[in-house]
C-alpha positions in Angstrom: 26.9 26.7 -39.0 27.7 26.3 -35.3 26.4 22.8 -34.0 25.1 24.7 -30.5 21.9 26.3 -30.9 19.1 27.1 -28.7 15.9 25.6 -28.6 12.6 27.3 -29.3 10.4 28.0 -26.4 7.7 25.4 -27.6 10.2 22.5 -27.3 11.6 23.5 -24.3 8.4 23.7 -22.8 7.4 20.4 -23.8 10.4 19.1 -22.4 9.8 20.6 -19.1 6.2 19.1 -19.3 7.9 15.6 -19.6 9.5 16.0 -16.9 6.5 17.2 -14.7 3.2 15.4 -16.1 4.4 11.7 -16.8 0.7 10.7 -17.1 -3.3 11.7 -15.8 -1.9 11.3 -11.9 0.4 13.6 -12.6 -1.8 16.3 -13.7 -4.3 15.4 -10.6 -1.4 15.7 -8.4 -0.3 18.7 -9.2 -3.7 20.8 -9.8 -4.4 19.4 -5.6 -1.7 20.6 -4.3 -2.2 24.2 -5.6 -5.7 24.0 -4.3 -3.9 22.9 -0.9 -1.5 25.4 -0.7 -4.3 28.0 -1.5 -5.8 27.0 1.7 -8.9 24.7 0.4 -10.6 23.2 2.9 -12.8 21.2 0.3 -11.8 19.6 -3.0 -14.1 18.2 -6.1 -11.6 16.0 -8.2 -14.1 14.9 -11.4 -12.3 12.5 -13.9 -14.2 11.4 -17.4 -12.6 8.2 -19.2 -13.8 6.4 -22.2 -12.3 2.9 -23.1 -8.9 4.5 -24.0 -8.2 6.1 -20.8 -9.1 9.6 -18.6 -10.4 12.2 -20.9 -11.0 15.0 -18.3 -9.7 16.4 -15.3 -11.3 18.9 -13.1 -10.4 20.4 -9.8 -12.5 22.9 -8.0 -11.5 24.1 -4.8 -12.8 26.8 -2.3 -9.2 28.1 -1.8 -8.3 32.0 -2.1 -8.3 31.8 -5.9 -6.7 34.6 -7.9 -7.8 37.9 -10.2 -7.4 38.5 -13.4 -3.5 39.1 -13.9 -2.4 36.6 -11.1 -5.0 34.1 -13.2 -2.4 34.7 -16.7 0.7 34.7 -14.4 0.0 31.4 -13.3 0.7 29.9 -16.7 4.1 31.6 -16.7 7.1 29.2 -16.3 8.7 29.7 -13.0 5.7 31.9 -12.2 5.0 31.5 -8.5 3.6 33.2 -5.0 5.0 30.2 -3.1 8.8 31.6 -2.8 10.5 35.4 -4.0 14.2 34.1 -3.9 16.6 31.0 -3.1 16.6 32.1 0.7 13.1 30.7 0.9 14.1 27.4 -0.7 15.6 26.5 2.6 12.2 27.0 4.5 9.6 25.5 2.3 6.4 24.7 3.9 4.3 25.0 0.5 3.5 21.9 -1.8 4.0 24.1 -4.4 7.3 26.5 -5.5 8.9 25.8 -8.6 6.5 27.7 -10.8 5.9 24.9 -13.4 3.1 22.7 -12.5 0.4 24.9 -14.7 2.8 26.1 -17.5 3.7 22.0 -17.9 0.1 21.1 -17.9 -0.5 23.8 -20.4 2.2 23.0 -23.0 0.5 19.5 -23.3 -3.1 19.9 -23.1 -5.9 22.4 -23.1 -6.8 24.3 -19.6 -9.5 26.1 -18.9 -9.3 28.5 -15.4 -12.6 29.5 -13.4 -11.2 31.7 -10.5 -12.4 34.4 -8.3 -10.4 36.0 -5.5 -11.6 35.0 -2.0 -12.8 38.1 0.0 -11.7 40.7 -2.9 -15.4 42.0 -3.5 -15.5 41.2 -6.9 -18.8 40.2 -8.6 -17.2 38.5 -11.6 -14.5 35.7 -12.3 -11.9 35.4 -15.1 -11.9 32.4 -16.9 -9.4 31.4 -19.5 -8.5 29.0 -22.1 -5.1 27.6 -22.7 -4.1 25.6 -25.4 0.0 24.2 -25.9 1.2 27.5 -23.6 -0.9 29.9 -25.3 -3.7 31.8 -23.7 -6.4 31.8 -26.7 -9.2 33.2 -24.2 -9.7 35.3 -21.8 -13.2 37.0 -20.0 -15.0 37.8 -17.3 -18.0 35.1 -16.2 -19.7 34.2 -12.8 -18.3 32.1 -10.4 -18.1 31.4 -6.5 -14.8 32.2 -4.6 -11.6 29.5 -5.2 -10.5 28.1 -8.3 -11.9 25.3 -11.0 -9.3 23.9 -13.3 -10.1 21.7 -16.1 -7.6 19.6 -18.2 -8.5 18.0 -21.7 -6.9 16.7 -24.1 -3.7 15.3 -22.3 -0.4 15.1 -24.6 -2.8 15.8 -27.7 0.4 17.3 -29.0 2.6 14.9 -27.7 1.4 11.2 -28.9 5.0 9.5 -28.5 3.9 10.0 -24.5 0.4 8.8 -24.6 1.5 5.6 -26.2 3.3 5.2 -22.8 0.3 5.5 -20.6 -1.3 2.4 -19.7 -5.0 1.2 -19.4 -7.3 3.1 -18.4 -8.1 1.4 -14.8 -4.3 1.3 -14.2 -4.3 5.3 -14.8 -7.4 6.0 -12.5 -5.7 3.7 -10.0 -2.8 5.8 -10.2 -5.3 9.1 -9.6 -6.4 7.4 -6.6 -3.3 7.0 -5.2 -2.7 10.4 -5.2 -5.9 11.8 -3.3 -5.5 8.8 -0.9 -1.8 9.7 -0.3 -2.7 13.9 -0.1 -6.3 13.0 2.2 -3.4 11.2 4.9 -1.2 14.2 4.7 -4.4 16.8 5.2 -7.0 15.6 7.1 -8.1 19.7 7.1 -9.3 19.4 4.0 -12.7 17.0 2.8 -11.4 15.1 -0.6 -14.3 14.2 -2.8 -13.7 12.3 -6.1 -15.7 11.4 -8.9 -15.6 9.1 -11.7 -18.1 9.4 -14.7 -20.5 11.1 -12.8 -20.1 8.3 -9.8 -18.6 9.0 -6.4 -15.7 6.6 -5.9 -14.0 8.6 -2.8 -15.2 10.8 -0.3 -13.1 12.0 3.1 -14.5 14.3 5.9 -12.5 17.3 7.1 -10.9 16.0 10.5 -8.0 16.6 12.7 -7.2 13.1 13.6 -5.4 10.9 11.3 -6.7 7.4 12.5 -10.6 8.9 11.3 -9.2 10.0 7.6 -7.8 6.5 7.6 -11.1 4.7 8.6 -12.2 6.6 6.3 -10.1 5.5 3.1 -9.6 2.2 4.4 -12.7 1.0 6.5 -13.2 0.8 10.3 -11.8 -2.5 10.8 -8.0 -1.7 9.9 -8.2 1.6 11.4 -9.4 0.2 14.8 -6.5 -2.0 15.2 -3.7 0.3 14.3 -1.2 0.9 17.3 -0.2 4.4 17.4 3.3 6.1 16.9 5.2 8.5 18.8 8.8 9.7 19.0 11.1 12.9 19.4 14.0 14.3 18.2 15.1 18.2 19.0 14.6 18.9 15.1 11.8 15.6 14.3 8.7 14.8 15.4 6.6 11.6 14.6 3.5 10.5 14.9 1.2 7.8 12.8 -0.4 4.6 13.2 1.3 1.2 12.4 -0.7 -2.2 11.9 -0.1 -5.0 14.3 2.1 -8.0 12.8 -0.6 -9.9 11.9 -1.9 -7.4 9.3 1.1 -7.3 6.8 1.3 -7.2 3.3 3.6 -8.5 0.4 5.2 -5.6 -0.4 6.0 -2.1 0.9 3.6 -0.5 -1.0 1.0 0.5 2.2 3.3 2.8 4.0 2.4 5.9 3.7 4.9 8.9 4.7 4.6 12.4 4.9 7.1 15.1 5.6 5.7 17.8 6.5 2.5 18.0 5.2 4.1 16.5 1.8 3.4 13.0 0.5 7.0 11.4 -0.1 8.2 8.4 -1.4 11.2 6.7 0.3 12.6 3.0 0.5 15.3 4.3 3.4 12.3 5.7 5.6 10.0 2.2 4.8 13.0 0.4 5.5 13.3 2.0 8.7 9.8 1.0 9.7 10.1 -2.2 8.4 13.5 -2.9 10.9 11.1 -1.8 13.6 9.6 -4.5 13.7 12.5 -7.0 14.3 11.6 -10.6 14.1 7.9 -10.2 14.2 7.3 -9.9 10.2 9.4 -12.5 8.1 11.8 -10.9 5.5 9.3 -11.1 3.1 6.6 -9.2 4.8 5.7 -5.7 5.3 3.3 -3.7 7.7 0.8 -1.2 6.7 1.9 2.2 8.3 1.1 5.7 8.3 3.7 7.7 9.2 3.8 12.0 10.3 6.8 13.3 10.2 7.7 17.0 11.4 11.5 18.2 10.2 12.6 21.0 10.8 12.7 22.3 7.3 16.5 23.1 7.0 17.2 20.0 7.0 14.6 18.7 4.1 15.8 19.5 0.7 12.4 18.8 -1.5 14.2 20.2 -4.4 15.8 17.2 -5.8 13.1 16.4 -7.9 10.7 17.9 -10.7 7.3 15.7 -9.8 8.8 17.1 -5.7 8.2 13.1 -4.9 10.9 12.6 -3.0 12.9 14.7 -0.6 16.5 14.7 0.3 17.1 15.0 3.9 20.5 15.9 6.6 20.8 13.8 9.4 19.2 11.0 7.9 21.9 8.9 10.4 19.9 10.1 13.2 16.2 10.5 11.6 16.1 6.7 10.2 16.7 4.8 13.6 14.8 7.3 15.1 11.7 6.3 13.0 12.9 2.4 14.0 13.2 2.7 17.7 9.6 4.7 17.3 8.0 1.7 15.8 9.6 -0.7 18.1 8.8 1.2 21.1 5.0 1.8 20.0 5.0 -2.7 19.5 6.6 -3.3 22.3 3.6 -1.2 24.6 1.1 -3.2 23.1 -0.8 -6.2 23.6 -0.1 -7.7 19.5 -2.5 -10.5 20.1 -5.5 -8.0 20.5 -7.0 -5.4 19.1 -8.9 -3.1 21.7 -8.7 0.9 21.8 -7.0 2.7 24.2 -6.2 6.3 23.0 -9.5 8.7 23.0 -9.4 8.8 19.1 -9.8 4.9 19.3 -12.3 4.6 21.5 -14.4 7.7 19.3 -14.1 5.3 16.5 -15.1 2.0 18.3 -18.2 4.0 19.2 -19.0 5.2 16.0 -18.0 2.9 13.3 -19.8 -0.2 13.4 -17.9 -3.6 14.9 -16.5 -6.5 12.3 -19.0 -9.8 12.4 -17.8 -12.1 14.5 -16.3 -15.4 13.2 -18.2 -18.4 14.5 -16.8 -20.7 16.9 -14.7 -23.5 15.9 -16.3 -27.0 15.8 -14.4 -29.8 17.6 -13.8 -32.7 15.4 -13.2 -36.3 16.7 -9.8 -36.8 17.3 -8.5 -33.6 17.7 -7.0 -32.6 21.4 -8.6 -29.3 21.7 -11.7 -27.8 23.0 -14.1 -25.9 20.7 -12.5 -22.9 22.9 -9.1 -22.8 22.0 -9.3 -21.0 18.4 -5.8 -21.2 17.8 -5.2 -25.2 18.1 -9.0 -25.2 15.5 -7.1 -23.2 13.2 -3.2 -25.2 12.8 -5.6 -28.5 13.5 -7.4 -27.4 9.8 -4.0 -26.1 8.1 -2.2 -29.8 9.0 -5.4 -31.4 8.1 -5.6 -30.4 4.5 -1.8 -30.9 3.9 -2.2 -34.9 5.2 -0.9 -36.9 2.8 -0.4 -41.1 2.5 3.4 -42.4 2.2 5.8 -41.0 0.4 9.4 -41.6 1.5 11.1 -39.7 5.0 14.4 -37.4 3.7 14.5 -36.4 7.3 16.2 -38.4 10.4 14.1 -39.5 12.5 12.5 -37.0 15.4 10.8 -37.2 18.3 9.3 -33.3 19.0 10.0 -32.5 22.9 8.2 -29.0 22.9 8.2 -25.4 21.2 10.0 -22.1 21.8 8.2 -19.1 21.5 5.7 -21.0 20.1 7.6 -20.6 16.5 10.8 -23.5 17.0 9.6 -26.9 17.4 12.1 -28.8 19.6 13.0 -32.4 18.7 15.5 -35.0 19.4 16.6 -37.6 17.2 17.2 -41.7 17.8 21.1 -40.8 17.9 20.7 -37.7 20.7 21.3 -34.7 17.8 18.9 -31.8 19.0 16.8 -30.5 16.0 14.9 -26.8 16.0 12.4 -26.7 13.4 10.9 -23.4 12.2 7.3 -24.6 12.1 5.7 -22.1 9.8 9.1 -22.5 7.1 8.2 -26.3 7.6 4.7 -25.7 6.6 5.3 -23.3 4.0 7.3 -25.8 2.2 5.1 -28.8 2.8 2.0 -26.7 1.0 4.2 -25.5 -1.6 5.3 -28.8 -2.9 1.2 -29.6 -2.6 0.0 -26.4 -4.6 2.9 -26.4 -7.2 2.0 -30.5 -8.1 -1.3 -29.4 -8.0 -0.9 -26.3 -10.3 1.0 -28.0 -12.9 -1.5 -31.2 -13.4 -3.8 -27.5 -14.7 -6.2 -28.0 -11.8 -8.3 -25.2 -12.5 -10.5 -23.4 -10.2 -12.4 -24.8 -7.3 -16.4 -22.9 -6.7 -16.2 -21.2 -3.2 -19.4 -22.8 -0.8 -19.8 -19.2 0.1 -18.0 -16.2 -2.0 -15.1 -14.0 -0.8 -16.3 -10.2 -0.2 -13.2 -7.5 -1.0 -13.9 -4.2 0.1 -10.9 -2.2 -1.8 -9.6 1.2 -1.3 -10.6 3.1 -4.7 -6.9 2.5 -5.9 -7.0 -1.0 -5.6 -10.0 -1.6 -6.9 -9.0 0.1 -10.4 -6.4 -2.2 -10.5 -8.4 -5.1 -9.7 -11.0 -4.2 -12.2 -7.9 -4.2 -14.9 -6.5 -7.8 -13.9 -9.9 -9.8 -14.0 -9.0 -11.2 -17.1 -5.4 -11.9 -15.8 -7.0 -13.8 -12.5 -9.4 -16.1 -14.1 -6.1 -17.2 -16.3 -4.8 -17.7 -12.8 -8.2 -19.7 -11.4 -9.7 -16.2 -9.9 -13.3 -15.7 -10.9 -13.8 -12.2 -10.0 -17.0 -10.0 -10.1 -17.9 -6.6 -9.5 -20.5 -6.6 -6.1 -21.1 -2.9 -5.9 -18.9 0.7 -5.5 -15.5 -0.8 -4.6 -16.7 -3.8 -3.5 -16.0 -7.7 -5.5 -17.0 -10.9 -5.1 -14.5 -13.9 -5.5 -16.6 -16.7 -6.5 -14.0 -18.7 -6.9 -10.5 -19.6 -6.7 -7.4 -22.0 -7.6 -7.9 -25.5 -6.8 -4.7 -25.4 -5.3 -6.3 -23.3 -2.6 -9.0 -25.6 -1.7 -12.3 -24.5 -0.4 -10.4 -21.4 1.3 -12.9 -19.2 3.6 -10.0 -16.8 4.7 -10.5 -13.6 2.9 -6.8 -12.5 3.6 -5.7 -15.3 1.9 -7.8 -14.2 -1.1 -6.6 -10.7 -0.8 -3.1 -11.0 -0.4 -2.7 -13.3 -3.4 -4.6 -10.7 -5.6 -2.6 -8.1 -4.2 0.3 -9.3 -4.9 -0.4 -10.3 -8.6 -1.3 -6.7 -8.7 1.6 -5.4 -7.5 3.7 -5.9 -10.3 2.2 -5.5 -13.8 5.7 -6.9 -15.9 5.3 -10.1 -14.3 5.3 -12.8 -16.7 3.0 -15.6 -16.8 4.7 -18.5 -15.7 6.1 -15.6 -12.5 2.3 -15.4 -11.9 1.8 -18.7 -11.6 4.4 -18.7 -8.8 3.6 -16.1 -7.4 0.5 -17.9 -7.0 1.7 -20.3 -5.6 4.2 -19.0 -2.9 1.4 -16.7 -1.7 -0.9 -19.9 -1.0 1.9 -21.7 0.6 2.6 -18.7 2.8 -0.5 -17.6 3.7 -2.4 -21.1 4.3 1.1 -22.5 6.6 0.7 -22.6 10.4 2.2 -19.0 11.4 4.7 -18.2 13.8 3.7 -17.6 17.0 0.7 -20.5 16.7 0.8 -22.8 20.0 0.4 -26.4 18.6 -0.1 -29.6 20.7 2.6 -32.8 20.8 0.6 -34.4 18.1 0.3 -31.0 15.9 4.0 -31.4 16.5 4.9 -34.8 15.3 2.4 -34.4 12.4 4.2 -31.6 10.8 7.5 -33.0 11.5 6.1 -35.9 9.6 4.5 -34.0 6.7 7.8 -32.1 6.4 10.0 -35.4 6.1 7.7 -36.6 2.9 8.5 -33.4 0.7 11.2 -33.3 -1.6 13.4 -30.6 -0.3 12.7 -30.8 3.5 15.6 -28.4 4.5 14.6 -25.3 2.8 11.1 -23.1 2.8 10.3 -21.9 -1.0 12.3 -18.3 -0.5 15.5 -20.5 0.5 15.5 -20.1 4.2 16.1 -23.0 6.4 13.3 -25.2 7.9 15.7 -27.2 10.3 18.6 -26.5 12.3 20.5 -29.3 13.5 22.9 -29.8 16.6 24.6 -32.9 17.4 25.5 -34.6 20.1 29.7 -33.7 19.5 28.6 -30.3 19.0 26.1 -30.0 22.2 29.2 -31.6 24.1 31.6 -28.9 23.0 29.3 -26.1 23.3 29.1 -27.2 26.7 32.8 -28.0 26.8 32.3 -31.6 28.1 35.1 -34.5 26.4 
């Protein structure tokens, strides 16, 4: 018998299924962009779960929906009305064209098809039943214009891939991703999305970007966003980046899409992050939400069966296009404030309401400021709670002269050498040493006076709801407040009585970011997040005796030449080297 066979159509379908629905999102993912591409202005997503994960999917959309043959077509493989040959692969402006999305879906679950054509006259739908490929119904039953799709019973004929799925909240956090990354891409169409019979996300149609994103993400990010313009002859962009100070851990909050198609792409996040130069540390990345019109001969989004990523020509010229865009759009803006200027701005400063103000800082005795200058309150706090008695000095001895750019602190030592200091490195390793003692003497948690309120986007606060038990191991106690909306009551001792919300945020986010992550990698990540996020930032103007405190709370730590990611804290120039730099001797 010849070793070469071919396969039967049931296993070859399966396999294309693999490669198409990898889990719940995927199904989501696909069945919305069909509606999209059938020109849907509004969108029901419904999603049932039990305690094993997401039971049932259903779409219903208002798009053109199909009759009765187009309706079995559909569940051919390679069936499609988006493309007629491989000319039209080279000007793809559909979500949709490889035919496979509902002949995958089919060969692992049940479907069943409500559709009526838009505008065709007809008083009846079709509705079908599909079970692993197979149509086993098929009849005529009432139902409005566009198309409802529901999915059961995912991979209930493949178990090997539902052992792979994860828990259930990871899997509906991956759903929401999905509508939040399509609802950026389409502001035309209203995206409405409920769980178990509650609402967990709802956008408006609208033609302005910045309002779906106020929408997804709340007022307050969305009114300090700096918006994105640049030109190519074949690319056009257009977005909304966040000011430096609203940065993240990881590049997970920039959102890109290609022509009205939600892609993934390190090169093009890369690009944004270079934008911003020196104003993020290399550890930091900005939220952005990036447009990008191509001209569509030069976007292949055929490399790829889920269609996630796209392959495109001229990427030499397209990436520091995207770069010099996000520098440019920084550079025209006033970083240290966030005030509207465009008209969509100012439409949503009038209607959203403002953020409560903070209150004003409280002078202390001792301290050289005024209860006016915010900025002096805040470092004077941060040194504060790192003071510490003793200890022996591993650094020279420095007398701070001033700052440049209010990040370098300028000293000279007893023997003339000129020092630069990096005062937020310094910092960061001066509260690292304090949090990691503190952490392994099994501190605990420490009650916050008042709690921390996180309001999430509906993706993050899935994934939230799944790590609860992996933050109170961590010192996080963590309670549901209302829809999308948690409490932190309290926190690791190491972070003291922290009222900083962003603090509290970006520590959980990042625990969240990455579910392999041992314990003991936790722990530290814990830990490096406190020391970054409680240091005295970059940019910070600090007084002569902020100065010489620092300097001095830097010389008592163990490893005073080197912040916790291995960067230096202190740069060092002696007096033979200043006299040959300047050629003297």
């Amino acid at each position: 018998m010849t070793k070469i066979r071919v396969l039967d159509p049931d296993t070859v379908n399966q396999i294309a299924a693999g490669e198409v629905v990898e889990r719940p999102a995927s199904v989501v993912k696909e069945l919305l962009e069909n509606a999209i591409d059938a020109s849907a202005t509004s969108i029901l997503l419904d999603v049932a779960s039990d305690m094993t994960g997401v039971t049932k999917i259903r779409v219903t959309d208002n798009g053109e929906g199909m009759n009765p043959e187009e309706a079995v077509l559909a569940f051919h493989p390679h069936a499609t009305s988006k493309i007629r040959d491989i000319a039209d692969l080279s000007a793809i402006r559909t979500l949709g064209f490889r035919g496979e999305a509902l002949a995958s879906i089919a060969a692992v679950a049940e479907v069943t098809v409500i559709t009526r054509s838009r505008g065709a006259g007809a008083l009846a739908g079709t509705r079908l039943v599909v079970r692993g490929g197979e149509v086993v119904e098929k009849s005529e039953v009432g139902a409005p214009e566009g198309t409802t799709v529901t999915v059961e019973r995912l991979f209930y004929n493949t178990p090997a891939r539902r052992k792979f799925l994860k828990s259930r909240n990871t899997e509906l956090a991956h759903v929401y991703a999905v509508v939040e990354n399509l609802a950026l891409a389409h502001g035309e169409v209203a995206f409405r999305v409920v769980h178990n019979g509650k609402e967990r996300m709802a956008t408006q149609r609208s033609a302005g970007l910045q309002n779906t994103i106020a929408g997804l993400y709340g007022a307050e990010l969305a009114r300090a966003l700096v918006p994105v313009e640049g030109r190519l002859p074949f690319l056009r962009i257009g977005g909304y980046i966040s000011r430096p100070s609203e940065s993240r851990g990881s590049p997970s909050q920039i959102s890109v899409s290609i022509n009205g198609r939600s892609i993934s792409s390190r090169q093009i996040a890369a690009a944004v992050r270079e934008g911003y130069g020196t104003l993020l540390p290399k550890d930091r990345y900005p939220v952005a939400f990036l447009e990008l019109l191509i001209d569509t001969e030069l976007v292949d989004v055929n490399v790829h069966p889920t269609k996630r990523e796209v392959r495109l020509s001229r990427e030499r010229e397209i990436l520091p296009a995207i770069a010099a865009a996000v520098a440019e759009a920084l550079a025209g803006h006033d970083l240290a404030r966030e005030t509207a200027t465009d008209p969509v701005q100012q439409q949503i400063a009038r209607d959203l309401p403002e953020p409560v103000p903070s209150p004003p800082p409280v002078a202390e005795a001792g301290t050289s400021y005024t209860a006016g200058h915010r900025e002096l309150a805040l470092s004077d706090k941060q040194l504060r709670r790192t003071e510490t008695k003793g200890g022996e000095n591993l650094l020279p001895a420095m007398e701070p002269i001033g700052q440049v750019a209010a990040t370098y602190i300028v000293a000279e030592g007893t023997d003339g050498t000129l020092y630069l200091v990096d005062q937020h490195a310094a910092h960061e390793r001066v509260l690292y040493d304090q949090v990691a003692e503190q952490r392994d003497k099994e501190a605990g948690s420490q009650e916050l006076i008042a709690p921390v309120i996180l309001s999430l986007p509906p993706k993050e606060s899935a994934a939230l709801r799944d790590a609860t038990a992996l933050l109170a191991d961590e010192g996080f106690v963590v309670e549901e407040f209302g829809r999308d909306t948690f409490a932190v009551r309290a926190v690791p001792a190491a972070l003291g009585a922290t009222e900083s919300p962003e603090t509290v945020r970006e520590t959980i986010a990042d625990l969240l970011s990455n579910e392999s992550r041992t314990a003991p990698d936790r722990r530290e990540a814990v830990t490096c997040i406190v020391a970054c996020r409680g240091a005295v930032k970059a940019g910070a103007h600090l007084t002569h005796d902020q100065q010489k405190r620092l300097l001095a709370q830097l010389a008592r730590t163990e490893t005073p030449w080197t912040c916790p990611h291995g960067r230096p804290t202190v740069v060092a120039f002696d007096r033979r080297k200043l006299d040959g730099m300047f050629r003297r001797g």
